[in-house]
Backbone as JSON Lines, residues from 0, in Angstrom:
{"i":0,"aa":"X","n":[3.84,1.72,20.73],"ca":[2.98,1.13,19.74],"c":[1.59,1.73,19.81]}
{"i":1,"aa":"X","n":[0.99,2.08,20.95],"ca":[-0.37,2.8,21.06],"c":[-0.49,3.58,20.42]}
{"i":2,"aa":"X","n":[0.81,4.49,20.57],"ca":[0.22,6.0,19.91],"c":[0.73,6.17,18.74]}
{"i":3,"aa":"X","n":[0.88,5.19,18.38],"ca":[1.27,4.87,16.73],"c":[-0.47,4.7,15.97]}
{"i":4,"aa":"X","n":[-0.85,3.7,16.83],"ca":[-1.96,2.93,16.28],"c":[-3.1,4.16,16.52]}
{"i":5,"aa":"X","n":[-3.08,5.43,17.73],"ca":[-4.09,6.26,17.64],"c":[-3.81,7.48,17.04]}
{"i":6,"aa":"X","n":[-2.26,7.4,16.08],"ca":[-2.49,8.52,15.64],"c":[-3.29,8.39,13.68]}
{"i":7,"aa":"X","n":[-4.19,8.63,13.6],"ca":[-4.48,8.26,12.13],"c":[-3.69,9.15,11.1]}
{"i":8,"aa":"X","n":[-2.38,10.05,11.48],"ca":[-1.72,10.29,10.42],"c":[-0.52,9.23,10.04]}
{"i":9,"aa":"X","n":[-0.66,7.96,10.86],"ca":[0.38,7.5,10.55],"c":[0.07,5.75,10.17]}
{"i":10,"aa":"X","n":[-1.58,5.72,10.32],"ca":[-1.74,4.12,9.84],"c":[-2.77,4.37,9.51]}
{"i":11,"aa":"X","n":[-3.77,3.19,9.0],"ca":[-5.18,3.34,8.54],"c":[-5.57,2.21,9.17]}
{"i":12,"aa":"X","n":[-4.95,1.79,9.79],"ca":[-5.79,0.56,11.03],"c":[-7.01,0.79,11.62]}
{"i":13,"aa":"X","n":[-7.0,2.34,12.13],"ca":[-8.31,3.19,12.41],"c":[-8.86,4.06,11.32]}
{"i":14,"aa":"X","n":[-9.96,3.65,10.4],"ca":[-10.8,5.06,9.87],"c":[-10.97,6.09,10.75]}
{"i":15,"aa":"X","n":[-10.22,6.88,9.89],"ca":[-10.02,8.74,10.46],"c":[-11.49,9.57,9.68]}
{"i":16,"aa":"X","n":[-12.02,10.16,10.64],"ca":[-13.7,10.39,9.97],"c":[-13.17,11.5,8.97]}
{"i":17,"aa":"X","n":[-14.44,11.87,8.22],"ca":[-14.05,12.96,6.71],"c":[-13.98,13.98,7.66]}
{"i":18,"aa":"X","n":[-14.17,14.5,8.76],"ca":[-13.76,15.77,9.14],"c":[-12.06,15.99,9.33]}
{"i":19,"aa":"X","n":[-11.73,14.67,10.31],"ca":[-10.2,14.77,10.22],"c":[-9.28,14.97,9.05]}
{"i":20,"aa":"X","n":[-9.68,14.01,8.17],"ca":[-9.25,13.81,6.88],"c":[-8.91,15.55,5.94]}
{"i":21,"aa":"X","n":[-10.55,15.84,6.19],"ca":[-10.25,17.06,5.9],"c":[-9.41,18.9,6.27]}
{"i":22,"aa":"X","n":[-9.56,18.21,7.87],"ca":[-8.64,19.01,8.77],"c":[-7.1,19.33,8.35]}
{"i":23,"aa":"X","n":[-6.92,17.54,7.79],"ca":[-5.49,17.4,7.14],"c":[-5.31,17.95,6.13]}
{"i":24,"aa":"X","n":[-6.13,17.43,5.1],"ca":[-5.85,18.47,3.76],"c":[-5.42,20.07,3.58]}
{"i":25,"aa":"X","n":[-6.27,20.59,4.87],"ca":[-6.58,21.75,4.87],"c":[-4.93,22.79,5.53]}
{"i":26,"aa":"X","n":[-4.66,22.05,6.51],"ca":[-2.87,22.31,7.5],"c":[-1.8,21.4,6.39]}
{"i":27,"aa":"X","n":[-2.16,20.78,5.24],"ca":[-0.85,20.58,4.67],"c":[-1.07,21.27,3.29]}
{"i":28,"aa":"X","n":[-2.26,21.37,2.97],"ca":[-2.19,22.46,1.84],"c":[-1.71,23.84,2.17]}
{"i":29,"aa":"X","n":[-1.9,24.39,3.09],"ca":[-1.36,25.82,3.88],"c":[-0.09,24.98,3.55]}
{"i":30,"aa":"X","n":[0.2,24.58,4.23],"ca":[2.19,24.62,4.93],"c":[2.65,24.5,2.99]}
{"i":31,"aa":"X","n":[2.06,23.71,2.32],"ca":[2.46,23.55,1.08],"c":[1.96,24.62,-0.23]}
{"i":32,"aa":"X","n":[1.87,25.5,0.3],"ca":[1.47,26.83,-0.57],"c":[0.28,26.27,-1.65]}
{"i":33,"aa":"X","n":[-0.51,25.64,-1.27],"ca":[-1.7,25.17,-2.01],"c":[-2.87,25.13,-1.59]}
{"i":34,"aa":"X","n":[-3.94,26.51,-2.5],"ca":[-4.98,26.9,-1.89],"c":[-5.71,25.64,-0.77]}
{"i":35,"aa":"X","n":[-6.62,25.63,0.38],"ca":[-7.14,24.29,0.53],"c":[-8.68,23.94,-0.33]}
{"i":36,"aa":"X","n":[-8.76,25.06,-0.48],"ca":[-10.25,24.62,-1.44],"c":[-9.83,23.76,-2.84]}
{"i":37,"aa":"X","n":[-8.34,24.07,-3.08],"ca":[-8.37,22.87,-4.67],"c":[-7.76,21.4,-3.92]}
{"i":38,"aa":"X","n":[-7.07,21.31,-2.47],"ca":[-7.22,20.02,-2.22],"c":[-8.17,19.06,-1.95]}
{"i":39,"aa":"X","n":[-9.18,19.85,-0.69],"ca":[-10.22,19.68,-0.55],"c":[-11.24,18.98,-1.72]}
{"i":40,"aa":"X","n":[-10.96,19.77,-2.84],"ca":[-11.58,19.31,-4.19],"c":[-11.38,18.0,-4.99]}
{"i":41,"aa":"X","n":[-9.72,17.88,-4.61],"ca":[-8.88,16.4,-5.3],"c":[-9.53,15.52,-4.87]}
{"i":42,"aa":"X","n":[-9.57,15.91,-3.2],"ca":[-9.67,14.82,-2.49],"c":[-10.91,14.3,-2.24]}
{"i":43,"aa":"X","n":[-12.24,14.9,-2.28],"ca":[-13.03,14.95,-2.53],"c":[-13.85,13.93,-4.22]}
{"i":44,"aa":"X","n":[-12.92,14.58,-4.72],"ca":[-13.31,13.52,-6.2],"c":[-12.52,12.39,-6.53]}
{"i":45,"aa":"X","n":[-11.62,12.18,-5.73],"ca":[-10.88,11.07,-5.81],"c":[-11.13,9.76,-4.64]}
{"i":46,"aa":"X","n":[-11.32,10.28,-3.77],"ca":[-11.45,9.69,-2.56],"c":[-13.18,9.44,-1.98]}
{"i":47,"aa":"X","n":[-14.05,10.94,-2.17],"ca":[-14.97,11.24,-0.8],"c":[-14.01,11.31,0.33]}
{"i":48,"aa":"X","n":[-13.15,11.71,0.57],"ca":[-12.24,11.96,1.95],"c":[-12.17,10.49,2.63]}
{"i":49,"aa":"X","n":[-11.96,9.58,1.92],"ca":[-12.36,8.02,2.47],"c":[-10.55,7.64,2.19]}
{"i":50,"aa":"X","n":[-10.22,7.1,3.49],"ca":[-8.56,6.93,3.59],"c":[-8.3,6.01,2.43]}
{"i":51,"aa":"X","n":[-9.21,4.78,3.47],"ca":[-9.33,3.45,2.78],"c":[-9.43,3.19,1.54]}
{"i":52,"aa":"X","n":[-9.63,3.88,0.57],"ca":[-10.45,3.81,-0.51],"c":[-8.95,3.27,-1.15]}
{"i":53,"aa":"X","n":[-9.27,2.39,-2.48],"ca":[-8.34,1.58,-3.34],"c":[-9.33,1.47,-4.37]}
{"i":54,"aa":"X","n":[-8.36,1.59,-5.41],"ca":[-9.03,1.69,-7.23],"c":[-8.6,0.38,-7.61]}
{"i":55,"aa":"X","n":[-9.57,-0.33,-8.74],"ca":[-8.94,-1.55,-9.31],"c":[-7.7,-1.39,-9.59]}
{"i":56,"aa":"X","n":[-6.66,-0.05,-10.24],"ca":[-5.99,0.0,-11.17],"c":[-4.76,0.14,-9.39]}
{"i":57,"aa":"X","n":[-4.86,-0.01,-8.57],"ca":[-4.07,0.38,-7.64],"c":[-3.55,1.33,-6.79]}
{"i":58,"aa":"X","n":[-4.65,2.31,-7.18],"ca":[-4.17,3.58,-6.62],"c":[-4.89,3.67,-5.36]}
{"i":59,"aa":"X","n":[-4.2,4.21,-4.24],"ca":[-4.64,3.95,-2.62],"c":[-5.08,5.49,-2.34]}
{"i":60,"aa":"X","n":[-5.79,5.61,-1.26],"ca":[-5.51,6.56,-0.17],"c":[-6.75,8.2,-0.85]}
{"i":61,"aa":"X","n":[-6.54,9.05,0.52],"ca":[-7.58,9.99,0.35],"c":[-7.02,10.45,-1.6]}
{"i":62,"aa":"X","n":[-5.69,10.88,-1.56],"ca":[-5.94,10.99,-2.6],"c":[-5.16,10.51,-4.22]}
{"i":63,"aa":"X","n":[-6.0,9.01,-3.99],"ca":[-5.41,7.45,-4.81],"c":[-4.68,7.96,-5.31]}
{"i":64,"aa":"X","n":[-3.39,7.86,-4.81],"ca":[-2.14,7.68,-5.58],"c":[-1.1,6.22,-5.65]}
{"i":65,"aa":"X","n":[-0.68,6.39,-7.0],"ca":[-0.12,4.93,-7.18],"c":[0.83,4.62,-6.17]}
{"i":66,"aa":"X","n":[1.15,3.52,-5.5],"ca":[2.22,3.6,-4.66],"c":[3.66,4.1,-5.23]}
{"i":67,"aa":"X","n":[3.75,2.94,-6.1],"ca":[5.2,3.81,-7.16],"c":[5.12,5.07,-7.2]}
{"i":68,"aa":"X","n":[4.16,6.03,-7.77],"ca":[4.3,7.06,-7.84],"c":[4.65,7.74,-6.39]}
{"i":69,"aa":"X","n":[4.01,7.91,-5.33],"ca":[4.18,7.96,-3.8],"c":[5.54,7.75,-3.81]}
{"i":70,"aa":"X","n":[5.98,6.88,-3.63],"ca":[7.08,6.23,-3.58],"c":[8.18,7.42,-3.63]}
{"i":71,"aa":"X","n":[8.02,7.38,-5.54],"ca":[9.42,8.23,-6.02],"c":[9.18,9.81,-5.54]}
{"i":72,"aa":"X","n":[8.02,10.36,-5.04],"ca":[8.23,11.48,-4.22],"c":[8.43,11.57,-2.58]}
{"i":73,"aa":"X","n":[8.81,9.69,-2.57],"ca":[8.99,9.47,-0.64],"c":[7.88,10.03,0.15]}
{"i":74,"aa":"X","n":[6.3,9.25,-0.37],"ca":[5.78,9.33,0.7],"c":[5.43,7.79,0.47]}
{"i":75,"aa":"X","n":[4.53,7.33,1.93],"ca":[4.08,6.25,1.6],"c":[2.63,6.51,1.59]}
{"i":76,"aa":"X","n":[1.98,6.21,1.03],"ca":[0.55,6.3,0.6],"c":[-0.24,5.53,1.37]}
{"i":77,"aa":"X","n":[0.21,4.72,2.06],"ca":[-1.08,4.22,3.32],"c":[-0.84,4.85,4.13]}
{"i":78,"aa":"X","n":[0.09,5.61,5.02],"ca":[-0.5,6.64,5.84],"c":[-0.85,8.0,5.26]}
{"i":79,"aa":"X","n":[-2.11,8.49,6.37],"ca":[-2.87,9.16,5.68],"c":[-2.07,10.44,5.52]}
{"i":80,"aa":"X","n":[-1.58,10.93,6.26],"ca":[-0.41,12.31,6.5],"c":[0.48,12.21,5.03]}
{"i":81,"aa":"X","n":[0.77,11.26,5.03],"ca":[1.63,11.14,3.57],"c":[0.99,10.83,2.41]}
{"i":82,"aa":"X","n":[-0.19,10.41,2.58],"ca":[-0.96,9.93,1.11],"c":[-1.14,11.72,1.14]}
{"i":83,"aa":"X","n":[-2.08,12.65,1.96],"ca":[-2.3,13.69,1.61],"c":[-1.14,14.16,1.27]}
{"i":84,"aa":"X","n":[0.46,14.63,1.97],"ca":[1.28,15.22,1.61],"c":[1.65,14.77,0.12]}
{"i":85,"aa":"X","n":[1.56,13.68,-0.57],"ca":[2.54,13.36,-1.68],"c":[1.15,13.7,-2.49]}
{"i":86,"aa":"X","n":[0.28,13.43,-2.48],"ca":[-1.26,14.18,-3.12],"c":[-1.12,15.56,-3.86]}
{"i":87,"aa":"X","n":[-0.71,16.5,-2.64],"ca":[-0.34,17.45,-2.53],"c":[0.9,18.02,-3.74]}
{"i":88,"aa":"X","n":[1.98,17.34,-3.0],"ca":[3.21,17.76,-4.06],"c":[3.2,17.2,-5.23]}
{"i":89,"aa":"X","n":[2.62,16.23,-5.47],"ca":[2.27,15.46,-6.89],"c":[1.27,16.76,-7.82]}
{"i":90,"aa":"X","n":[0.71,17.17,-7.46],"ca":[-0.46,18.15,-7.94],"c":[0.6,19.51,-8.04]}
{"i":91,"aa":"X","n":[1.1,19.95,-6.75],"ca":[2.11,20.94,-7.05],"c":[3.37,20.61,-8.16]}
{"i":92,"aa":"X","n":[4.03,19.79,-8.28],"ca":[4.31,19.12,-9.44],"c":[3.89,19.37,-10.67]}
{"i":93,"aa":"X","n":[3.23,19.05,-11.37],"ca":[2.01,19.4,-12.16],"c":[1.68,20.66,-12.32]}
{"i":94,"aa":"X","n":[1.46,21.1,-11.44],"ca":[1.1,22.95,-11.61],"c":[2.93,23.46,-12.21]}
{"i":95,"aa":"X","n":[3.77,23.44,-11.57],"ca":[4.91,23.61,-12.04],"c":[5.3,23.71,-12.99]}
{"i":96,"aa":"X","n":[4.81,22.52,-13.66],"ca":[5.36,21.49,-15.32],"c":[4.56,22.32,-15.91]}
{"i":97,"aa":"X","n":[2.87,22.65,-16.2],"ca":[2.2,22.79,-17.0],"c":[1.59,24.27,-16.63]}
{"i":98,"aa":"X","n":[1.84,24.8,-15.44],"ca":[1.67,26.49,-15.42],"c":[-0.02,26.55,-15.48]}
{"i":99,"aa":"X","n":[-1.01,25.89,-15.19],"ca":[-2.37,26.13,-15.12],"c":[-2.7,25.26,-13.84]}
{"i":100,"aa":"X","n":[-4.26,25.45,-13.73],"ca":[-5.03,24.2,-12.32],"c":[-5.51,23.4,-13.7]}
{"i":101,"aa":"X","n":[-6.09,23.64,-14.57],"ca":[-6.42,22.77,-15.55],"c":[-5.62,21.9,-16.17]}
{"i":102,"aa":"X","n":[-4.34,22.15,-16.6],"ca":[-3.38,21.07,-17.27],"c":[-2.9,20.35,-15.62]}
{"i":103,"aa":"X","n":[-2.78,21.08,-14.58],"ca":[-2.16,20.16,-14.1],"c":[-2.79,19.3,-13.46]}
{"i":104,"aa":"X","n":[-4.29,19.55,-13.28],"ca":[-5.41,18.51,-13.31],"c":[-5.69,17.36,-13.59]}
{"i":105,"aa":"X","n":[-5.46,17.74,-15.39],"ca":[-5.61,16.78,-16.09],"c":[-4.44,15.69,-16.55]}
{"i":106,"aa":"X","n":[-2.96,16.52,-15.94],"ca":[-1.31,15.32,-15.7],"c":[-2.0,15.16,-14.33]}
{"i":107,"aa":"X","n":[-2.8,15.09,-13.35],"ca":[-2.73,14.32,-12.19],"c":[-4.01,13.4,-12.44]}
{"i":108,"aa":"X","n":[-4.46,13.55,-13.57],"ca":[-5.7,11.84,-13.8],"c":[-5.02,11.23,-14.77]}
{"i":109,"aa":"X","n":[-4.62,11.8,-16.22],"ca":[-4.35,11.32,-17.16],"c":[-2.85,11.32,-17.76]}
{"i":110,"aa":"X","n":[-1.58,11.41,-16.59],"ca":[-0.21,11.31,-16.75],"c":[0.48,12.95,-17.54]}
{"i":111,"aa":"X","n":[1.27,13.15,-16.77],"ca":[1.75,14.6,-17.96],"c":[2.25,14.24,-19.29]}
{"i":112,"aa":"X","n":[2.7,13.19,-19.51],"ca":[2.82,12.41,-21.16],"c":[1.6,12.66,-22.07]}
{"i":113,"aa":"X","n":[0.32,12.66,-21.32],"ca":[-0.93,12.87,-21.94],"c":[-0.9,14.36,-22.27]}
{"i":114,"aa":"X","n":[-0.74,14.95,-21.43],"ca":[-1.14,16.08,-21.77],"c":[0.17,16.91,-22.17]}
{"i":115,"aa":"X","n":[0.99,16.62,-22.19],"ca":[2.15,17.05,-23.47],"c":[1.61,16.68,-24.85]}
{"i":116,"aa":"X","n":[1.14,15.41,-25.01],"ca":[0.82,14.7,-26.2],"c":[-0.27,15.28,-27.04]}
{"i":117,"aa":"X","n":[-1.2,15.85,-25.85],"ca":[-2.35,16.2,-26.69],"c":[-2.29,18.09,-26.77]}
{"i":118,"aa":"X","n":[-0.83,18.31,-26.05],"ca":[-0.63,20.06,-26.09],"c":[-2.06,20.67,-25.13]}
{"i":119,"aa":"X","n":[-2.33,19.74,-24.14],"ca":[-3.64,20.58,-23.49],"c":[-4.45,19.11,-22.41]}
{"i":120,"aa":"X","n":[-5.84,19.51,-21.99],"ca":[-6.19,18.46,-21.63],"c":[-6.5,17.68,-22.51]}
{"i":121,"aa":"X","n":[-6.26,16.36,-22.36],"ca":[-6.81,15.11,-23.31],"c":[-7.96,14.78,-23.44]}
{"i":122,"aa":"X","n":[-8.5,14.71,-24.34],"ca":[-10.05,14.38,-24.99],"c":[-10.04,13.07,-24.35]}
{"i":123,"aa":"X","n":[-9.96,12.23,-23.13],"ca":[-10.34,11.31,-22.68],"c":[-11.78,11.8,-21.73]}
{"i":124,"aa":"X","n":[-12.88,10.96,-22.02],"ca":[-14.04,11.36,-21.39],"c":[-13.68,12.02,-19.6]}
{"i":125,"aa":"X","n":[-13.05,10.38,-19.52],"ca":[-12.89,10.6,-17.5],"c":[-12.2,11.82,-17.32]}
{"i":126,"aa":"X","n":[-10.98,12.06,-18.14],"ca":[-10.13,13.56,-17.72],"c":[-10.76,14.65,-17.77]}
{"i":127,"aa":"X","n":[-11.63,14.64,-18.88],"ca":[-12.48,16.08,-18.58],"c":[-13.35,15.9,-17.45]}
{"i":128,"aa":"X","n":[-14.18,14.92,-17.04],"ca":[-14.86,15.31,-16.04],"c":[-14.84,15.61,-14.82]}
{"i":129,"aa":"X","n":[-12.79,14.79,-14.91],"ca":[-12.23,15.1,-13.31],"c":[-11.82,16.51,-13.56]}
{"i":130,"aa":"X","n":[-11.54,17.18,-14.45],"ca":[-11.32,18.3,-14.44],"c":[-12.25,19.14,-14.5]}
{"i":131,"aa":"X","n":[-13.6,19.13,-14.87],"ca":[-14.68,19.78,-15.03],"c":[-15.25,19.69,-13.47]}
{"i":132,"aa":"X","n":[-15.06,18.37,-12.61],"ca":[-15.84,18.23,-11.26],"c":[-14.78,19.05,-10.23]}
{"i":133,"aa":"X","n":[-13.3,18.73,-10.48],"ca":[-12.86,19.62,-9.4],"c":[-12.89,21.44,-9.68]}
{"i":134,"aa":"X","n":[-13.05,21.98,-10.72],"ca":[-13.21,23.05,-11.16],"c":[-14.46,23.24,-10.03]}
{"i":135,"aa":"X","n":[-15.42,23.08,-10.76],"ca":[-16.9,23.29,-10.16],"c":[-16.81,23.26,-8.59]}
{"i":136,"aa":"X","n":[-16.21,22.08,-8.16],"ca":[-16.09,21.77,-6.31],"c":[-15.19,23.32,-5.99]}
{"i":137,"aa":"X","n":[-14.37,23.31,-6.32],"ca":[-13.34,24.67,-6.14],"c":[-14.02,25.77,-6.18]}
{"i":138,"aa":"X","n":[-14.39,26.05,-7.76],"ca":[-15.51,27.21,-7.2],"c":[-16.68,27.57,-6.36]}
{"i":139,"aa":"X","n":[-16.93,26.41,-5.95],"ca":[-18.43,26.38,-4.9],"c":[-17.4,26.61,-3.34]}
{"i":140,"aa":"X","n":[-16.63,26.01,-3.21],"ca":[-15.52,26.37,-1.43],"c":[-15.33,27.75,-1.91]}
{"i":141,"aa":"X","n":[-14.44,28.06,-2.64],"ca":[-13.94,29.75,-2.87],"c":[-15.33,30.77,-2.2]}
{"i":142,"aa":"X","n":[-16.86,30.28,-2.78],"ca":[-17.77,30.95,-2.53],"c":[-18.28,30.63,-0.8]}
{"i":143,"aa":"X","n":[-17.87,29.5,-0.7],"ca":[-18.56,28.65,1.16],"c":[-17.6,27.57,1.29]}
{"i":144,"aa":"X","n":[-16.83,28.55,2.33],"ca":[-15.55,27.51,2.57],"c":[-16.34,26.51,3.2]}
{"i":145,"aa":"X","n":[-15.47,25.19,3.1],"ca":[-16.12,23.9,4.19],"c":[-15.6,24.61,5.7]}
{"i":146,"aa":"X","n":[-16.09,24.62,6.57],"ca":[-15.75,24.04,8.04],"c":[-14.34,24.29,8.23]}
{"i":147,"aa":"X","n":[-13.58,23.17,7.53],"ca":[-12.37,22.67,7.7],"c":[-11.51,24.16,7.71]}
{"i":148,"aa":"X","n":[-11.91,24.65,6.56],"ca":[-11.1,26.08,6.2],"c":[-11.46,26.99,7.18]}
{"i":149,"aa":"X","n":[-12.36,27.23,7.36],"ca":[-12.95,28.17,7.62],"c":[-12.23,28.07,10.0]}
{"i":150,"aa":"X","n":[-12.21,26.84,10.22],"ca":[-11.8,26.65,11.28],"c":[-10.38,26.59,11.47]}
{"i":151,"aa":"X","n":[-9.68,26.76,10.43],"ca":[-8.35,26.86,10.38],"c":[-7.84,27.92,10.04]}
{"i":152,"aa":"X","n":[-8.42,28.93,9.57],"ca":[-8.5,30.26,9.47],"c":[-8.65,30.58,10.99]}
{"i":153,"aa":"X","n":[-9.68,30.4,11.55],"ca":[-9.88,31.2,12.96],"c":[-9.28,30.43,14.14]}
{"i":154,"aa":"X","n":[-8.15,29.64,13.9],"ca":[-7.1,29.23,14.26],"c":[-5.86,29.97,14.22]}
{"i":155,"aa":"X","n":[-5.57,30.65,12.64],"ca":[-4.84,31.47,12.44],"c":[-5.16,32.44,13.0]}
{"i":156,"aa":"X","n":[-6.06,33.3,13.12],"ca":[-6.72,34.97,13.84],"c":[-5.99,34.75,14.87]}
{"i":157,"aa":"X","n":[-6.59,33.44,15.51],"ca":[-6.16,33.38,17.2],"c":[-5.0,33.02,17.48]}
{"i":158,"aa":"X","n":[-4.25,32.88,16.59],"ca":[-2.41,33.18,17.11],"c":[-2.08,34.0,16.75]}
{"i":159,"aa":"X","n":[-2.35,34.17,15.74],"ca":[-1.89,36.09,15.57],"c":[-2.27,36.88,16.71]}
{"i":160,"aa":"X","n":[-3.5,36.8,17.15],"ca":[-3.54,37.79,18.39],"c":[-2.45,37.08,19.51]}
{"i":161,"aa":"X","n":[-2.15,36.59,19.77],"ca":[-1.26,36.2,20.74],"c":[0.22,36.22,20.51]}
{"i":162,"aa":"X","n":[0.42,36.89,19.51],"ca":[2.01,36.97,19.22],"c":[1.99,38.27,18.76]}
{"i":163,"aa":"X","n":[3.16,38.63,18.05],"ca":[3.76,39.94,17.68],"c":[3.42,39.87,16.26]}
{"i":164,"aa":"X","n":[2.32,39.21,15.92],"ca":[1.95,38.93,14.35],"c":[0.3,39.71,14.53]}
{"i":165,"aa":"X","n":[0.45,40.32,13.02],"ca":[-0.86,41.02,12.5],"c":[-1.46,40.94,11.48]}
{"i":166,"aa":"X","n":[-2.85,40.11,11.41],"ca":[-3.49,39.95,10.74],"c":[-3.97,41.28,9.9]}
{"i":167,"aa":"X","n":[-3.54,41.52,8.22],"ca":[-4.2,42.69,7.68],"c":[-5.36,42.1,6.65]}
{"i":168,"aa":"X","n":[-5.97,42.03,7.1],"ca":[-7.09,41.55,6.63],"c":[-7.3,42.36,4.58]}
{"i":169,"aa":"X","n":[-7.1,43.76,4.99],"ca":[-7.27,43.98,4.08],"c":[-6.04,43.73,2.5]}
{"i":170,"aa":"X","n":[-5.41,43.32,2.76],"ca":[-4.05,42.25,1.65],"c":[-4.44,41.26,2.17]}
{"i":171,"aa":"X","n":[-5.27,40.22,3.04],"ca":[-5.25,38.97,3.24],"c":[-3.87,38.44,3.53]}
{"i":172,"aa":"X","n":[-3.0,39.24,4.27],"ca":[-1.96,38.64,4.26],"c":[-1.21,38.64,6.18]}
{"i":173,"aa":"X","n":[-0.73,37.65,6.74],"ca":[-0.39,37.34,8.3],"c":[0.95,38.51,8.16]}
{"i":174,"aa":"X","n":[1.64,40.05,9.22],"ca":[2.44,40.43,8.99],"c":[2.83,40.88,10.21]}
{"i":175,"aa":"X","n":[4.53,40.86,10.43],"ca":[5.28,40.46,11.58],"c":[5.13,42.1,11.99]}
{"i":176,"aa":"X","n":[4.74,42.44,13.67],"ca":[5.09,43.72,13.85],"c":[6.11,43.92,14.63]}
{"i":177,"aa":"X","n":[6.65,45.71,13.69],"ca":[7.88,45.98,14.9],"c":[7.4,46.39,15.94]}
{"i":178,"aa":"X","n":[8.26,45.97,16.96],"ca":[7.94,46.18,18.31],"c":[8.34,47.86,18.36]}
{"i":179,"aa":"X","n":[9.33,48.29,18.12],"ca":[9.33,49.86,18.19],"c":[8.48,50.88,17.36]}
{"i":180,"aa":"X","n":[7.79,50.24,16.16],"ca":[7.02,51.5,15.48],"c":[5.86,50.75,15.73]}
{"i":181,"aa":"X","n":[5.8,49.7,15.58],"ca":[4.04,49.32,15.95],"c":[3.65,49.21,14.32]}
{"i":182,"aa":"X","n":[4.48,49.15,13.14],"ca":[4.28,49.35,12.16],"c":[4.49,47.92,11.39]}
{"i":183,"aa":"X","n":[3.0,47.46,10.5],"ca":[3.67,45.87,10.02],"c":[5.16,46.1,9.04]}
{"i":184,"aa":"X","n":[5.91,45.06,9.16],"ca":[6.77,44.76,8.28],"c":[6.36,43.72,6.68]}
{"i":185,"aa":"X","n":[7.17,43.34,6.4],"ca":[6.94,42.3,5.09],"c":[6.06,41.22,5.27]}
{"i":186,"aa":"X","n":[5.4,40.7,4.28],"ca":[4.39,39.66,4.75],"c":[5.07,38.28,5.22]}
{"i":187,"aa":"X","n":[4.2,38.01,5.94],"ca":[5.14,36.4,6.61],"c":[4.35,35.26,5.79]}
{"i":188,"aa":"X","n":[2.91,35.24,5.47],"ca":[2.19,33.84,5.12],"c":[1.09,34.67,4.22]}
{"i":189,"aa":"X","n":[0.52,34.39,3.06],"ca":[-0.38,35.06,2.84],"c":[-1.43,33.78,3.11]}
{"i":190,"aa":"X","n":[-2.8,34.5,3.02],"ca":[-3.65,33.49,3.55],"c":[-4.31,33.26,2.18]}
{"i":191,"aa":"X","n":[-4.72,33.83,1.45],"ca":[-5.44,33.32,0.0],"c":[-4.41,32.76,-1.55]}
{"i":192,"aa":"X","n":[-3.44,33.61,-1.12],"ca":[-2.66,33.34,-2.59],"c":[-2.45,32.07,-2.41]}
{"i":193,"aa":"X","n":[-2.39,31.04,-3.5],"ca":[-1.99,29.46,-3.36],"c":[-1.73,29.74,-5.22]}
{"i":194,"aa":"X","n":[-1.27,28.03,-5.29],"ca":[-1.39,27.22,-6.87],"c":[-2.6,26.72,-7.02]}
């Protein structure tokens, strides 16, 4: 039961500070092929990186999602590991359906029914501005990563040097070497490409 209660990816009994919070965003947007500067951004305008946070309309967690909704992609939205993960695939979702960061922006404030309906983002005041504020937040990280990135990056360097993996900096991409030519092979992870 302790290490239930001290791990904050798995309750909100303990406020997890915005650095952790953001630590998270940052290792499940990687594992989930989603840049971390546009989670960072969700979560950020949805939340302030605040676990706790709850909307009149019901939506919980760093990044307020309805529980139902949570739900039908099996996460649960009060822990924080899963509010970010279903955050995450909910948004990847969205990018899928609608093939932009902008439409799928605007199906993760204003429902993808909306924005089928209106063939684009919806002329609802709030949708443009969540889409206009995470734009702007995104482009300002792309230019000065937070911390979060930027320490999880030089996390990555430092296992690559310790394994048979090579950082080519110049493709931005992590690549496996052969041990007999010393020559990289195919890329294993790229580090910038995301949705």
């Amino acid at each position: 039961m302790f290490c239930i209660l001290a791990n904050p990816t798995q309750t909100n009994s303990q406020p997890a500070s915005k650095v952790t919070v953001k630590e998270y965003i940052v290792k499940h947007s990687l594992e989930m092929g989603i840049d971390p500067a546009l989670g960072l951004s969700i979560a950020k305008m949805e939340s302030g990186f605040v676990h706790e946070k709850k909307s009149p309309g019901g939506a919980v967690g760093v990044f307020q999602l309805m529980p139902s909704t949570a739900k039908r992609l099996g996460y649960n939205p009060y822990y924080l590991s899963d509010n970010i993960r279903g955050g995450l695939a909910y948004y990847k979702m969205m990018y899928q359906k609608f093939g932009s960061m902008e439409l799928a922006l605007a199906a993760y404030n204003a429902g993808p029914g909306n924005v089928h309906k209106y063939k684009g983002v919806p002329p609802f005041a709030e949708t443009k501005r969540f889409v206009n504020r995470i734009m702007t937040e995104y482009n300002q990280l792309k230019a000065n990563p937070d911390p979060a990135m930027t320490k999880y990056q030089q996390k990555a360097v430092e296992s690559v040097n310790q394994s048979s993996l090579t950082m080519d900096k110049a493709e931005n991409v992590i690549k496996k070497v052969n041990e007999e030519t010393s020559n990289p092979e195919l890329p294993v992870t790229s580090l910038s490409e995301s949705i």
